[in-house]
C-alpha positions as CSV (number, residue, x, y, z in Angstrom):
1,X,-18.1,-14.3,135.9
2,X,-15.3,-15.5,138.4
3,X,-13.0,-12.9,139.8
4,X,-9.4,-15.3,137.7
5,X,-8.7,-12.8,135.5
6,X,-7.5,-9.1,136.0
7,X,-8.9,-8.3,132.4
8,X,-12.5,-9.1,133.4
9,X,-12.1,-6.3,136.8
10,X,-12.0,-2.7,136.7
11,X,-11.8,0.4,139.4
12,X,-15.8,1.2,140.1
13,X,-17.3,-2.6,139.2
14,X,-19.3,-4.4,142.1
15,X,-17.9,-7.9,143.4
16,X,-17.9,-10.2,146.0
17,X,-14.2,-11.2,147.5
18,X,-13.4,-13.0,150.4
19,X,-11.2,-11.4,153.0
20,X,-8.0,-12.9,155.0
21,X,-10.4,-13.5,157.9
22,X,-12.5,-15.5,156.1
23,X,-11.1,-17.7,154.2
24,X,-11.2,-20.5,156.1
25,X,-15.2,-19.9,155.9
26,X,-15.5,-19.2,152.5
27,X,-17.8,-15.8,153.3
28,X,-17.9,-13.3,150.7
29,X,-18.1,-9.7,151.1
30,X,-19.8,-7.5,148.5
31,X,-18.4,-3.9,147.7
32,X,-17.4,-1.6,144.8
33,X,-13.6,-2.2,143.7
34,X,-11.5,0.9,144.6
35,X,-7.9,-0.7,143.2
36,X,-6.6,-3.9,141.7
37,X,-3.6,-5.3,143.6
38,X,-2.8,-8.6,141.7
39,X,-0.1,-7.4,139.2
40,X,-0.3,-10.6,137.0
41,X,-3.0,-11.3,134.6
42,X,-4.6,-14.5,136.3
43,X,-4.6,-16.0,139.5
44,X,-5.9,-19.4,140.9
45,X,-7.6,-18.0,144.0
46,X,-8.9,-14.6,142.2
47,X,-7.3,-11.0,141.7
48,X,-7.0,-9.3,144.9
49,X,-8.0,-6.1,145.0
50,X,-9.1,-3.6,147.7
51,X,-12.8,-2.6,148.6
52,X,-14.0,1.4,148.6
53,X,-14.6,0.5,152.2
54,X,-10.8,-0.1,152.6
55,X,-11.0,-4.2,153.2
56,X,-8.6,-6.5,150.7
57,X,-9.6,-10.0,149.1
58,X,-9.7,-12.0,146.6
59,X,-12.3,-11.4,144.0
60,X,-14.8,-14.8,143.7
61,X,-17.8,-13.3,141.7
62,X,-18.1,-9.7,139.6
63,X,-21.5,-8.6,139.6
């Protein structure tokens, strides 16, 4: 499941998002979703939420 729709993410789910830092890479980091902070209900390059670890990106893949 990609990470384009807020309705398909939740607090406490695992994902893969790619951080600022990375994006010219394309490098996904894996972590547990501690808050959504894409207030819309889509977006083209994923929701962005922010990691329990404390890191923000955009949500590619939900586990």
């Amino acid at each position: 499941m990609d990470g384009k729709k807020r309705i398909s993410i939740k607090p406490g789910i695992k994902v893969a998002v790619v951080l600022k830092k990375d994006q010219a890479t394309g490098k996904l980091t894996e972590g547990v979703v501690k808050r959504i902070l894409t207030n819309s209900a889509d977006h083209p390059h994923g929701i962005k939420v922010q990691l329990e670890s404390g890191e923000v990106g955009r949500v590619k893949r939900v586990d």
